[in-house]
Chimera marker file (.cmm) of the C-alpha trace (Angstrom):
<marker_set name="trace">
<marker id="1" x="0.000" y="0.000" z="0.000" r="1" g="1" b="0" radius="0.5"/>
<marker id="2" x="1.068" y="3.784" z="-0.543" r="1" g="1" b="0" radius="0.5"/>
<marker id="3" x="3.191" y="4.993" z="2.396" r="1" g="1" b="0" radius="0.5"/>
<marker id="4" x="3.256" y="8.638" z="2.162" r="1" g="1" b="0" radius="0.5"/>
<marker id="5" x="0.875" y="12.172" z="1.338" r="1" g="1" b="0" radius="0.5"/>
<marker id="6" x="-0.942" y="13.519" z="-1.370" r="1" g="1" b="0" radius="0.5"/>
<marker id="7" x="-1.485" y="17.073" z="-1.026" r="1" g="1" b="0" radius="0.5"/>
<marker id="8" x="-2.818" y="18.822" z="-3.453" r="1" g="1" b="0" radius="0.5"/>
<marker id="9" x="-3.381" y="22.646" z="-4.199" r="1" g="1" b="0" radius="0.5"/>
<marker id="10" x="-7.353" y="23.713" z="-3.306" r="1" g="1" b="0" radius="0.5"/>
<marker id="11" x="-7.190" y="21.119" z="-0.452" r="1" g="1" b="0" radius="0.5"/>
<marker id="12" x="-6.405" y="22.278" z="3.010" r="1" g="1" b="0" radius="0.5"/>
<marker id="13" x="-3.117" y="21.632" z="3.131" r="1" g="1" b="0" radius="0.5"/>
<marker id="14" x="-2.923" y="23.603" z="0.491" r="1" g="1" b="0" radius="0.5"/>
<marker id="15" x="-5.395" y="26.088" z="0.198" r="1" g="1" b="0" radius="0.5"/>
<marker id="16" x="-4.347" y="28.249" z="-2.489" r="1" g="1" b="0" radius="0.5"/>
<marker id="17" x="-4.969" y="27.158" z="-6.249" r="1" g="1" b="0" radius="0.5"/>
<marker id="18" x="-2.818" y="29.375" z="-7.997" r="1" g="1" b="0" radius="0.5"/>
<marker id="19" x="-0.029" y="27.090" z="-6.712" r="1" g="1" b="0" radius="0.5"/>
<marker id="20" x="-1.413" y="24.905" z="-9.663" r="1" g="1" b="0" radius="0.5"/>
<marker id="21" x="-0.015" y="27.947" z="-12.154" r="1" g="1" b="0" radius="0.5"/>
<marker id="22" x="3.790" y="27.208" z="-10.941" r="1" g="1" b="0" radius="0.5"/>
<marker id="23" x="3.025" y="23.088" z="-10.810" r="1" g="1" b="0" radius="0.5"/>
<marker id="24" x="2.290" y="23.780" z="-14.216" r="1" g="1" b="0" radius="0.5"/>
<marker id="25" x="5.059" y="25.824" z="-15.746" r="1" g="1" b="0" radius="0.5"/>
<marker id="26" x="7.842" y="23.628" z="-13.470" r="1" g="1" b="0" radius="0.5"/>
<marker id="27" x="6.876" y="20.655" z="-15.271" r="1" g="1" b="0" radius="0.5"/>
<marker id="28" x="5.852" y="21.751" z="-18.533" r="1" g="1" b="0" radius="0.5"/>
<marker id="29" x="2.087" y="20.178" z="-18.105" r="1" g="1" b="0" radius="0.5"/>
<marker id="30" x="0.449" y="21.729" z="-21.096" r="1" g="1" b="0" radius="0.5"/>
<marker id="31" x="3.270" y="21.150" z="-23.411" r="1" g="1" b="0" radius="0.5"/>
<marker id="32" x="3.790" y="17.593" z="-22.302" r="1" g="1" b="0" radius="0.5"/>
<marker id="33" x="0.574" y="16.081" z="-21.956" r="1" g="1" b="0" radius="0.5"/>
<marker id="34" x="-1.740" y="18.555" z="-23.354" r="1" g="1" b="0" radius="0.5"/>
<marker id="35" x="-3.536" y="19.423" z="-19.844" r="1" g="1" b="0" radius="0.5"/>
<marker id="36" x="-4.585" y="22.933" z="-19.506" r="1" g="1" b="0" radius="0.5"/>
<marker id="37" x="-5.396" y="25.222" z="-16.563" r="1" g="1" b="0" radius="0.5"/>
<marker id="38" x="-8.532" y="28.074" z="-16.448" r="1" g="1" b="0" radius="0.5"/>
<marker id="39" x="-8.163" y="31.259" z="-15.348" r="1" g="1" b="0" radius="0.5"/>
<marker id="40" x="-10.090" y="30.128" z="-12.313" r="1" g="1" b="0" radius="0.5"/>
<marker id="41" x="-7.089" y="26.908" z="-11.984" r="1" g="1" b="0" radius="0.5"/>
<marker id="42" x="-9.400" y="24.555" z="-12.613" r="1" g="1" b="0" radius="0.5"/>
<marker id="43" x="-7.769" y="21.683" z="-15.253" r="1" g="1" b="0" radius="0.5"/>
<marker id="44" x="-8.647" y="20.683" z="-18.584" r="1" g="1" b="0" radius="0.5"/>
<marker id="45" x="-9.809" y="18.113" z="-19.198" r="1" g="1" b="0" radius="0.5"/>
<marker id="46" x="-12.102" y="18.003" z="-16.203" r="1" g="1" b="0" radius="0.5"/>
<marker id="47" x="-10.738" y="14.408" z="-15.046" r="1" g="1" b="0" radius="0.5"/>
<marker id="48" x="-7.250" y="15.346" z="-14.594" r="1" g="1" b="0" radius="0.5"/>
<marker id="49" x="-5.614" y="15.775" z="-11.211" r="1" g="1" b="0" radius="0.5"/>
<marker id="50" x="-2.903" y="17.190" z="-10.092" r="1" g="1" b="0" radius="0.5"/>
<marker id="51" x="-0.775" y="17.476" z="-6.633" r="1" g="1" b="0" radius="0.5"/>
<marker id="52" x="2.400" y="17.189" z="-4.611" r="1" g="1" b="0" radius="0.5"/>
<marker id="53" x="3.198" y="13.072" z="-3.707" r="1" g="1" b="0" radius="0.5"/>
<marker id="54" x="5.623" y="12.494" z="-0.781" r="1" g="1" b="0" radius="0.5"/>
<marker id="55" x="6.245" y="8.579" z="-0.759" r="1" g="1" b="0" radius="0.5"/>
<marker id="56" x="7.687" y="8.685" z="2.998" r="1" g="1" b="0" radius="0.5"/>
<marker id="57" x="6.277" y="6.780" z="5.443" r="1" g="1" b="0" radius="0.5"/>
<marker id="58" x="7.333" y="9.589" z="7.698" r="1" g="1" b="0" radius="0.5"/>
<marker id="59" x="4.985" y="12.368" z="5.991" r="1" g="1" b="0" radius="0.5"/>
<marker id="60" x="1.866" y="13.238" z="7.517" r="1" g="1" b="0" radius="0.5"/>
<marker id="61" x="-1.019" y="15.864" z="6.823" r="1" g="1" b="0" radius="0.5"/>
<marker id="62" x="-1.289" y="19.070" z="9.049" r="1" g="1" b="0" radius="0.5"/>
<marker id="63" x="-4.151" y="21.247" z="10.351" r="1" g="1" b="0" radius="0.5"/>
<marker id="64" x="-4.076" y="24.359" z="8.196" r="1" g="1" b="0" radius="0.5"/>
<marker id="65" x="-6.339" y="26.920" z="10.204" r="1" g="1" b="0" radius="0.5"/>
<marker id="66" x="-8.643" y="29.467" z="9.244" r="1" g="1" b="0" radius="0.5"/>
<marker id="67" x="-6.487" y="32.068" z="7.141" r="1" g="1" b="0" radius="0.5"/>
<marker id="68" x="-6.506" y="35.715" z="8.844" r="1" g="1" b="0" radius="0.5"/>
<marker id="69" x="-7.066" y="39.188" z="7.186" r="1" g="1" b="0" radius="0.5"/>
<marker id="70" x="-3.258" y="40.043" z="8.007" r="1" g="1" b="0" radius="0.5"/>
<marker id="71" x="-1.965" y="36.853" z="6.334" r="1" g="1" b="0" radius="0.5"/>
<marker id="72" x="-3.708" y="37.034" z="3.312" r="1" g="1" b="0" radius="0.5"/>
<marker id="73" x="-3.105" y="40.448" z="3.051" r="1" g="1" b="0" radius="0.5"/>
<marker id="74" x="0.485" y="39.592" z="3.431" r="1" g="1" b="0" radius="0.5"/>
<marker id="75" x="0.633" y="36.435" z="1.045" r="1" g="1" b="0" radius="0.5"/>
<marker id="76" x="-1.503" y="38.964" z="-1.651" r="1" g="1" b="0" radius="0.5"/>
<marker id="77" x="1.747" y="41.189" z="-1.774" r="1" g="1" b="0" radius="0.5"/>
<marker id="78" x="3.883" y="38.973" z="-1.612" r="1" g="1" b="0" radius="0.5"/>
<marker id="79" x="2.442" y="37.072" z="-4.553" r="1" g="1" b="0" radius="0.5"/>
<marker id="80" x="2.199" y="40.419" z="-6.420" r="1" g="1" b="0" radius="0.5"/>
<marker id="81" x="-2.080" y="40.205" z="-6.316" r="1" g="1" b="0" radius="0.5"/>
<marker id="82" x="-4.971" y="42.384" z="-5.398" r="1" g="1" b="0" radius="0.5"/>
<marker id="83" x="-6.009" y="40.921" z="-2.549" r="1" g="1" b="0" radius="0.5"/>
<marker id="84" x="-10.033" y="40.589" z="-4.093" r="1" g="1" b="0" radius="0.5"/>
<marker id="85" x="-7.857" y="38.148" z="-6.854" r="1" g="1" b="0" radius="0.5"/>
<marker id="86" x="-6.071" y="35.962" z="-4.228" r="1" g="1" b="0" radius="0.5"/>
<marker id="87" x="-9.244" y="35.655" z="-2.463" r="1" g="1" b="0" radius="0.5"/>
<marker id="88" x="-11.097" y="33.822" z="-5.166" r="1" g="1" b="0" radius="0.5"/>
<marker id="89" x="-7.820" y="31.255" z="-5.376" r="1" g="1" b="0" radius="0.5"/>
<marker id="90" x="-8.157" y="30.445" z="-1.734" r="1" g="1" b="0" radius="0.5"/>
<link id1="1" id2="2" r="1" g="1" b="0" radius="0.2"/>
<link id1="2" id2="3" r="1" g="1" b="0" radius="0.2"/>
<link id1="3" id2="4" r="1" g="1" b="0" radius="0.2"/>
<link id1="4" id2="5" r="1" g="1" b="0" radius="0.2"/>
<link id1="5" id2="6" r="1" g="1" b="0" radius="0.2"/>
<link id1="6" id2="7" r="1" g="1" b="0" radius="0.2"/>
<link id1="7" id2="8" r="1" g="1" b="0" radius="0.2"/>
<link id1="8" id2="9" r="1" g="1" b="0" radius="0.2"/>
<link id1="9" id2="10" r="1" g="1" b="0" radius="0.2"/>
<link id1="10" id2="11" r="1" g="1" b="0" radius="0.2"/>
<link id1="11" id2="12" r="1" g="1" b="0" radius="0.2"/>
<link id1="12" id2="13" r="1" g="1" b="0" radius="0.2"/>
<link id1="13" id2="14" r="1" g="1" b="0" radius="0.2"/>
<link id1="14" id2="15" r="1" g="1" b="0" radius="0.2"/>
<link id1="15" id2="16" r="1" g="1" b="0" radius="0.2"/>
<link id1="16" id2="17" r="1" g="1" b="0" radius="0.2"/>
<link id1="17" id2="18" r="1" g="1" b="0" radius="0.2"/>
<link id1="18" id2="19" r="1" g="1" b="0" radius="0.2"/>
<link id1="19" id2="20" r="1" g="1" b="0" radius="0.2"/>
<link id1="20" id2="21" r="1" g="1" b="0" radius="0.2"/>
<link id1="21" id2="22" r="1" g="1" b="0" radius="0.2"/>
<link id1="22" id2="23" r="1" g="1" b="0" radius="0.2"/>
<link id1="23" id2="24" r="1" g="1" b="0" radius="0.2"/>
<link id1="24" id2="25" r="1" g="1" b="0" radius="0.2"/>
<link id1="25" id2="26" r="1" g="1" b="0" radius="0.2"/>
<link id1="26" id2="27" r="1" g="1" b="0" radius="0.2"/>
<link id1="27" id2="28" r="1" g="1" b="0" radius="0.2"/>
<link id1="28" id2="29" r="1" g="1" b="0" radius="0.2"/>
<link id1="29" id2="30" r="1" g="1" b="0" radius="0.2"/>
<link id1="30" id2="31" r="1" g="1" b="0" radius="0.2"/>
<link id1="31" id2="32" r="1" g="1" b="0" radius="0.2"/>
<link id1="32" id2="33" r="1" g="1" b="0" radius="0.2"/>
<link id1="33" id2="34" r="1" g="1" b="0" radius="0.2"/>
<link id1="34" id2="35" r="1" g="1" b="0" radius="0.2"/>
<link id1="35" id2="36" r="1" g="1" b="0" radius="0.2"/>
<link id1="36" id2="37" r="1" g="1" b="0" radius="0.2"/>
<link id1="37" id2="38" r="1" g="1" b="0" radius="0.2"/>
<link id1="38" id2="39" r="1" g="1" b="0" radius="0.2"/>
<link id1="39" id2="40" r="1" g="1" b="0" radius="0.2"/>
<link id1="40" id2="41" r="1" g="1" b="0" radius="0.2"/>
<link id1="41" id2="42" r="1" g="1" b="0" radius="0.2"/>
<link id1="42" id2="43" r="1" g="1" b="0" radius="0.2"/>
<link id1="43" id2="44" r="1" g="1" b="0" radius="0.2"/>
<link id1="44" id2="45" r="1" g="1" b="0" radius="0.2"/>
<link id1="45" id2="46" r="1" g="1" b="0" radius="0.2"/>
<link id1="46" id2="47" r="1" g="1" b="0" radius="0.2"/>
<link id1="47" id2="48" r="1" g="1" b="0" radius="0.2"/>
<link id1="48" id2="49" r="1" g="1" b="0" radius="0.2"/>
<link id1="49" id2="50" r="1" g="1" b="0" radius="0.2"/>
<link id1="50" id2="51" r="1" g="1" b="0" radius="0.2"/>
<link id1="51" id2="52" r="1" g="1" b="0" radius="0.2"/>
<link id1="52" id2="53" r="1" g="1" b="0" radius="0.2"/>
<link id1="53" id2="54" r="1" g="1" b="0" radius="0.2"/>
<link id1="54" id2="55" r="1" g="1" b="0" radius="0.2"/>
<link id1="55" id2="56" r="1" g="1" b="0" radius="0.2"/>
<link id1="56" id2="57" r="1" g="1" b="0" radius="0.2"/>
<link id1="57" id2="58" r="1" g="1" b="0" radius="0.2"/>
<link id1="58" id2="59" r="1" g="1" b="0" radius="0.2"/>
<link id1="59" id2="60" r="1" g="1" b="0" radius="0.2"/>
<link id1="60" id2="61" r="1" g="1" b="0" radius="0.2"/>
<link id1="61" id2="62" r="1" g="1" b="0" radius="0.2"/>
<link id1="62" id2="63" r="1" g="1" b="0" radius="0.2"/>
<link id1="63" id2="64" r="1" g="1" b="0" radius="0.2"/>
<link id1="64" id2="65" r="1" g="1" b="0" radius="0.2"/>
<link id1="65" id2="66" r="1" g="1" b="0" radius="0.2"/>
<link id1="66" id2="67" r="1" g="1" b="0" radius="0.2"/>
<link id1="67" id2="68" r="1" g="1" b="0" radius="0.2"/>
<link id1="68" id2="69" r="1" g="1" b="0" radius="0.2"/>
<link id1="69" id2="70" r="1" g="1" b="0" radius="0.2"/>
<link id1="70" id2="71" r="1" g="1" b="0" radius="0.2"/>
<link id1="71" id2="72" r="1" g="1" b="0" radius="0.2"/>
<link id1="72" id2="73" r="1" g="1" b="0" radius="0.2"/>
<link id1="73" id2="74" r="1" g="1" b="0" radius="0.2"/>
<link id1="74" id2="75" r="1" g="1" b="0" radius="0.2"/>
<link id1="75" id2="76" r="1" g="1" b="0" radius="0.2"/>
<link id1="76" id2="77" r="1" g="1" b="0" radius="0.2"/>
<link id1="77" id2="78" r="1" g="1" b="0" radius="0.2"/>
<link id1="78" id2="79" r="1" g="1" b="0" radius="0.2"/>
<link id1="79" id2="80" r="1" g="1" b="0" radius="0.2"/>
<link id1="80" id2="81" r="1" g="1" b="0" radius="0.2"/>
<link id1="81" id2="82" r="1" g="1" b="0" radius="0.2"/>
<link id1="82" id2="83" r="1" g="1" b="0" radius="0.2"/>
<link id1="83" id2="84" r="1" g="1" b="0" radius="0.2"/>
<link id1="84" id2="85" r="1" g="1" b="0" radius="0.2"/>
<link id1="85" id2="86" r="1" g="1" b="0" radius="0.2"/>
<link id1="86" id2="87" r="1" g="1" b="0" radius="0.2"/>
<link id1="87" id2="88" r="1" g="1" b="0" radius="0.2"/>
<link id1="88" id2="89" r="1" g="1" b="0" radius="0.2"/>
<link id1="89" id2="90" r="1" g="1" b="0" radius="0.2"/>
</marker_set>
């Protein structure tokens, strides 16, 4: 059996889908296997799947809490977004 996480971006280990955006261009997704992201981050075709897999039997999930004004505000500038954008993502 799989020993290890599956996070993925949208989930709440991850809750911000633009992560998908940088998943994306790393790997070369669109070029490679023809998948394709929305301006929303949802993927094309509507089956795919995407995510981050840690095969250590040491990896566990985490409690990610309830995101405050200050951090998203913070995470908004840092990713170089209005914060109304970055909202939508998260």
């Amino acid at each position: 059996s799989y020993r290890g996480i599956r996070p993925a971006a949208g989930y709440p280990a991850c809750p911000d889908h633009s992560k998908k955006a940088t998943l994306f261009q790393l790997l070369g997704v669109t070029k490679n296997i023809g998948v394709e992201l929305t301006e929303t981050f949802a993927m094309f075709p509507t089956a795919s799947v995407s995510g981050w897999y840690f095969a250590n039997p040491q990896a566990h999930y985490f409690q990610v809490e309830q995101i405050g004004e200050e951090q998203m505000s913070d995470l908004a500038t840092r990713k170089g977004m209005h914060l109304e954008t970055l909202r939508r993502f998260v």
